[in-house]
C-alpha positions in Angstrom: -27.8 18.5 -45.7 -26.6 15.6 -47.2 -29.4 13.7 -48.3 -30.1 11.0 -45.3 -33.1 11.8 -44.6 -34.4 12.4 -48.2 -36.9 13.4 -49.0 -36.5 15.6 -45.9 -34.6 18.9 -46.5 -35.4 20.7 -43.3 -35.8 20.0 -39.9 -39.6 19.1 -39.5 -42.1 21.9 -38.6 -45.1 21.1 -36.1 -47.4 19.9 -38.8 -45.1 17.4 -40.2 -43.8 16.6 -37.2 -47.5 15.3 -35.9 -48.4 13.5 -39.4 -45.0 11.6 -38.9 -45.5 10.6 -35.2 -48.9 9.8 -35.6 -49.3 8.0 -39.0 -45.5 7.3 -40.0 -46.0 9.8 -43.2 -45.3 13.0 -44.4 -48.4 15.2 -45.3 -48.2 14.6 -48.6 -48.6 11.0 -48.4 -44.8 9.6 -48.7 -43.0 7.3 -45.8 -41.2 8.9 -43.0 -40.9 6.5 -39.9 -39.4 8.6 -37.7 -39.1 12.5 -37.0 -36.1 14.7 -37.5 -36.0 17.5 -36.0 -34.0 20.1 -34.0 -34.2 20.8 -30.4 -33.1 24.0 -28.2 -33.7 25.1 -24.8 -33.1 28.8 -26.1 -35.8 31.3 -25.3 -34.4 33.8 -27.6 -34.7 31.8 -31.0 -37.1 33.3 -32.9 -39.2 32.7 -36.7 -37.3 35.2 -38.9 -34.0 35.1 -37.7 -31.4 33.2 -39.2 -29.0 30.9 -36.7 -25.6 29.4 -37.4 -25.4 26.0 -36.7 -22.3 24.6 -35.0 -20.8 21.0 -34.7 -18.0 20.7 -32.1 -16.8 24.7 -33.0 -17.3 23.8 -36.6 -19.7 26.1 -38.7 -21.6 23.7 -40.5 -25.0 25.6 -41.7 -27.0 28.5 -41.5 -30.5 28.1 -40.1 -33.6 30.5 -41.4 -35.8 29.4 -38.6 -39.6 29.4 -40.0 -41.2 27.9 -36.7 -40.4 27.2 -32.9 -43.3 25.1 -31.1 -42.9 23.1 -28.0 -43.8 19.1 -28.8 -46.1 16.8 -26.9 -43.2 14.7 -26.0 -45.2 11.8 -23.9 -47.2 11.3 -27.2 -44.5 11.4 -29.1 -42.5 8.7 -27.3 -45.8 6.9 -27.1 -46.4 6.6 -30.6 -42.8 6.2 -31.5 -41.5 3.6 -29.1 -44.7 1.9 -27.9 -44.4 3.5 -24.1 -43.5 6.4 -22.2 -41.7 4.8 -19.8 -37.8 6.1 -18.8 -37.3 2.6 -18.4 -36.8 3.1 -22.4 -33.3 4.5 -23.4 -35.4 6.1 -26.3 -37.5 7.9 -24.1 -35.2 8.9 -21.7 -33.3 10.4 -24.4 -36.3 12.8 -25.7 -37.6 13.2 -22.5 -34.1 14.0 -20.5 -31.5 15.1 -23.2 -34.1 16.6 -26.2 -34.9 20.5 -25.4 -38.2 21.7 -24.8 -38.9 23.3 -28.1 -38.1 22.1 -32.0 -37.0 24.4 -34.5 -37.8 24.4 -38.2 -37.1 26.0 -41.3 -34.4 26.0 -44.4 -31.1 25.0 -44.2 -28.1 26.4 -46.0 -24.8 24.5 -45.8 -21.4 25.9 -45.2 -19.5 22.9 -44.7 -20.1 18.8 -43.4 -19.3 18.3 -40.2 -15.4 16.9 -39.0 -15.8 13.2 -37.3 -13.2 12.1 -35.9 -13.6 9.5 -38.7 -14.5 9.0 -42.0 -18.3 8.8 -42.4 -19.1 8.8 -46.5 -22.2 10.9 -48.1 -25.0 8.8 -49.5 -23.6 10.4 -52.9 -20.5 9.1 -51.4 -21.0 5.6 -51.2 -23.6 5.2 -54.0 -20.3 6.5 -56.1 -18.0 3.2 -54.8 -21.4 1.2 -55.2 -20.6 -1.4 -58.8 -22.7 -0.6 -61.8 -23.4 -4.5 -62.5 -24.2 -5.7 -58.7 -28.0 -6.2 -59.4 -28.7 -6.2 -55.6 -27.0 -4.3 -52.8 -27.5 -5.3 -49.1 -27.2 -3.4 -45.9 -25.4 -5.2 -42.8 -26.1 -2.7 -39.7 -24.8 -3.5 -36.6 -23.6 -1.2 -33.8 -21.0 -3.1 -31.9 -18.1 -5.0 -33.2 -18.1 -7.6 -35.4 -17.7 -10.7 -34.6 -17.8 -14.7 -35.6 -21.4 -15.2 -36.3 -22.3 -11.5 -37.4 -19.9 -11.9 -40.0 -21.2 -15.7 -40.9 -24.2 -13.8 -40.9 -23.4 -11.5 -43.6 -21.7 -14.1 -45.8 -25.0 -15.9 -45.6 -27.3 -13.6 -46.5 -25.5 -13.0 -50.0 -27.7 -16.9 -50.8 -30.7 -15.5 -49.9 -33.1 -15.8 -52.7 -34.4 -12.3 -53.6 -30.6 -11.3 -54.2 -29.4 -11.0 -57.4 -26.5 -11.2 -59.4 -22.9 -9.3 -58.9 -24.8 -8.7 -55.1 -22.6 -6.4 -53.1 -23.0 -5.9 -49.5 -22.5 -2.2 -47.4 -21.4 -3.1 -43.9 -23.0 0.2 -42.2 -22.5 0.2 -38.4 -23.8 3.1 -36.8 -21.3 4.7 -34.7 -22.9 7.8 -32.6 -23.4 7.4 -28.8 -25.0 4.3 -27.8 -25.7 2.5 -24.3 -23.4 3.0 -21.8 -21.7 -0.3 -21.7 -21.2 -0.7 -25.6 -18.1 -0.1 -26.5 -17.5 3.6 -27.8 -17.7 4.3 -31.8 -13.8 5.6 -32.0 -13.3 2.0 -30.9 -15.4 0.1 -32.9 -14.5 2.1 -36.0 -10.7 0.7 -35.5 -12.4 -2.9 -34.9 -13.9 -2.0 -38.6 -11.1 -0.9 -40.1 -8.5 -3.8 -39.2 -11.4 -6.3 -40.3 -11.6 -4.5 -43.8 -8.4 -5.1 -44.6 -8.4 -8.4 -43.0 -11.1 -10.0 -45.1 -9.9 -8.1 -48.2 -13.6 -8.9 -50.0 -14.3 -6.6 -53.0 -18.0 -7.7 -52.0 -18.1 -5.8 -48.8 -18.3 -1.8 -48.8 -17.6 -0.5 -45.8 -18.5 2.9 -44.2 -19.3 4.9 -41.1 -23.0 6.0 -40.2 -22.9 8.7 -37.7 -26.2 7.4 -36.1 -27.3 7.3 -32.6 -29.6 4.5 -32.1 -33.1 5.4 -29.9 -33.3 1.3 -29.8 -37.1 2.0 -30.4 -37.6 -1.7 -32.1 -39.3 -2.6 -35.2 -40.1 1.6 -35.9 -36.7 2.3 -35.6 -35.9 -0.6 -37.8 -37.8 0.6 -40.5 -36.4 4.0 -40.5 -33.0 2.4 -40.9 -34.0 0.5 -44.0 -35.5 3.8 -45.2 -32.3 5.7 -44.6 -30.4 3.3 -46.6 -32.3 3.4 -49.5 -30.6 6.5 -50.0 -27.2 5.2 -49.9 -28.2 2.7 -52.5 -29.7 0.0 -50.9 -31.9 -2.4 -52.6 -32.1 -5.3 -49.6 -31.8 -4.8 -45.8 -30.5 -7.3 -43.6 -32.7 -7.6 -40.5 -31.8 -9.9 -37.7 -33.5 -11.2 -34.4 -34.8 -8.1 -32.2 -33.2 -5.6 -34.5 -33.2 -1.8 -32.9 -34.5 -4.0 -29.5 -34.3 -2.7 -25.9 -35.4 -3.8 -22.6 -36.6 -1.9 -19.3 -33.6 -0.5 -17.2 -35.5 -1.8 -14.3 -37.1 -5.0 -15.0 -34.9 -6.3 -17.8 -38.0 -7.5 -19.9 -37.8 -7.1 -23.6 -40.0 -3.9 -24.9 -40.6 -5.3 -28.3 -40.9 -8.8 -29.4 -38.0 -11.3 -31.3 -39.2 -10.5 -34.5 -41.5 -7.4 -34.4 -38.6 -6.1 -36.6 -38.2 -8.6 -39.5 -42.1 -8.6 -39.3 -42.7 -4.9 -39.8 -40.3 -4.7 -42.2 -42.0 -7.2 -44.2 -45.3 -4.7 -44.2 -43.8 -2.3 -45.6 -41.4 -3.5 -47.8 -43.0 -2.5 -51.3 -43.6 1.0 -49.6 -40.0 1.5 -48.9 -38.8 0.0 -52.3 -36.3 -2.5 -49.8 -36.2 -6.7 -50.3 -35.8 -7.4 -45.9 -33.4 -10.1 -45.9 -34.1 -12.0 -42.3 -30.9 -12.7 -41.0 -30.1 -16.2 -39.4 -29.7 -17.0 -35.8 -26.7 -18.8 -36.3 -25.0 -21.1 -32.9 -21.9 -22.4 -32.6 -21.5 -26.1 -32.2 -18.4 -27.9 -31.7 -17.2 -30.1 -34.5 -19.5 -28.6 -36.9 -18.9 -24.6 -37.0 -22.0 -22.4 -37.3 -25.1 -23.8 -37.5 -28.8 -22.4 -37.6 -30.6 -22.3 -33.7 -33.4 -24.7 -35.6 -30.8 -27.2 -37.3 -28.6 -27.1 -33.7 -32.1 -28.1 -31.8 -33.2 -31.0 -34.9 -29.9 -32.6 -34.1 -30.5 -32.5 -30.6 -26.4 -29.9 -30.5 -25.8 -28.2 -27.5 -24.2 -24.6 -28.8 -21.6 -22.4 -27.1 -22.8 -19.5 -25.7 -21.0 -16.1 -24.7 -23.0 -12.8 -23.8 -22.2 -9.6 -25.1 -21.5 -8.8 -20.8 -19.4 -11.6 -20.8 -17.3 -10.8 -23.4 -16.6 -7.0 -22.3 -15.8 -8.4 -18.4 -13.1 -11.1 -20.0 -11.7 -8.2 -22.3 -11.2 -6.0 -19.1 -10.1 -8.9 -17.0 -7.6 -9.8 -19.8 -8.9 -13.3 -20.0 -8.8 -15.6 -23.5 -11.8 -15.0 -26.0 -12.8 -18.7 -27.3 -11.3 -18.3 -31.2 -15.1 -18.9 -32.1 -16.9 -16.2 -31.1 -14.5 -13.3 -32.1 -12.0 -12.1 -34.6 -8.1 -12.2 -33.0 -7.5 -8.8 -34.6 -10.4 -7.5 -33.7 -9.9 -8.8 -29.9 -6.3 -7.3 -30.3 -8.0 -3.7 -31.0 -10.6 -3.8 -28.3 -7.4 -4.6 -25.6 -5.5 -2.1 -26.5 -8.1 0.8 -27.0 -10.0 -0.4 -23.6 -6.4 0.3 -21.8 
């Protein structure tokens, strides 16, 4: 409805639906990593009949529903995350929370949904987006940002494919996640009191109402498509972007840099510059250093786990002043209360 998933302007039909899972294209030929489509348990939806779709009590579009066929979901989470195993988050989700049956036809919008937050249009941001910035990156991320994401970020602006004027569009997704993250509502506040904190007319910030699959270097690529419609011309990609691992073994589904390397490959489809992000330590004495230099030098950097860090918030314990923002800290406390 409002031009995400462009050049999508329905909910896929069975026909699209297979080309995409099966060869990462539409039927006509053009790029589309990932399926979008609509699910319902309903038995009484039926081609012909126009359904109002609702978001939270909201009337947001009216539905002419053209087709209702039942997908082959272990093929689909096959092709799409590399196994159909509920170990997967991905797959649990299609296979657990997706109903049986995906609807398709032409949509007519009434009004965009109300978030509890602000999250912009594509038009929307393209609109805040400066005329003269010759490149614009895309920092995703779907937790908080901390120390070395933003060092990160700040890096990325020297990479050499960027151009002049380059502006960045910090664009954490903030729909449902994994049951420890923290929840969006909170990260958004994190966001917003880091905004006006660094006060840099290089970053644009804004919402994406995204629920990550963590389906790995697929699922990256569909990000970096998605953003090209908010105006992206680079993609910031870091070390086991959109990664997961099995719920009961721990191991890592996709490898370190399936992502960067995927994105690589189809780069000059997607019209996107990847930018690989650094895997930046922390060394004492010397700030943030690249993993590579740190090992060279024979530096021993600090380390603190994403776990770690959410048990010392709850226990109310310090966070080292290198690893996290104090006002972002300061939000996280109070919100986790």
């Amino acid at each position: 409805m409002n031009g995400t998933f462009s050049p999508l302007d329905k909910f896929m039909d069975e026909k699209t639906f297979d080309s995409v899972v099966e060869n990462w294209h539409l039927p006509d030929g053009r790029l589309m990593p990932m399926p979008v489509v609509l699910d319902t348990d309903r038995e009484d939806v039926a081609v012909g009949q126009n359904v109002l779709l609702k978001y939270r009590g909201q009337d947001v579009a009216m539905l002419n529903v053209e087709s209702v066929f039942t997908p082959d979901k272990p093929k689909e989470c096959l092709n799409l995350f590399g196994t159909a195993s509920i170990e997967h988050p991905g797959v649990r989700y299609v296979a657990m929370e997706r109903g049986n049956k995906y609807v398709s036809g032409s949509i007519q919008g009434i009004e965009m949904p109300k978030r509890d937050y602000p999250c912009p249009t594509p038009a929307q941001v393209r609109a805040k987006l400066p005329e003269d910035a010759e490149s614009v990156l895309v920092f995703q991320i779907r937790n908080p940002i901390h120390l070395a994401h933003y060092n990160v970020m700040m890096r990325s602006f020297q990479d050499e494919s960027v151009g002049k004027n380059a502006v960045m569009l910090v664009h954490p997704t903030v729909g449902p996640t994994q049951e420890d993250d923290i929840p969006g509502s909170v990260r958004v506040h994190t966001y917003e009191h880091l905004e006006k904190e660094l006060s840099d007319d290089r970053l644009i910030w804004a919402n994406f109402p995204y629920s990550m699959y963590l389906g790995g270097d697929r699922e990256a690529v569909f990000h970096a498509f998605m953003r090209r419609n908010f105006g992206a011309t680079h993609f910031c990609v870091g070390r086991d972007m959109a990664g997961s691992k099995s719920s009961v073994t721990g191991e890592d589904f996709y490898g370190p840099y399936a992502a960067q390397e995927r994105l690589a490959e189809y780069a000059d489809e997607l019209g996107i510059t990847p930018v690989k992000s650094l895997n930046l330590v922390y060394i004492d004495g010397e700030g943030y250093l690249t993993a590579e230099e740190a090992k060279e030098r024979g530096l021993s950097p600090k380390k603190l786990s994403g776990t770690e860090f959410r048990r010392m918030l709850r226990a109310g314990e310090d966070i080292p002043d290198w690893f996290a923002f104090p006002s972002v800290v300061e939000v996280l406390r109070r919100e986790s209360k």
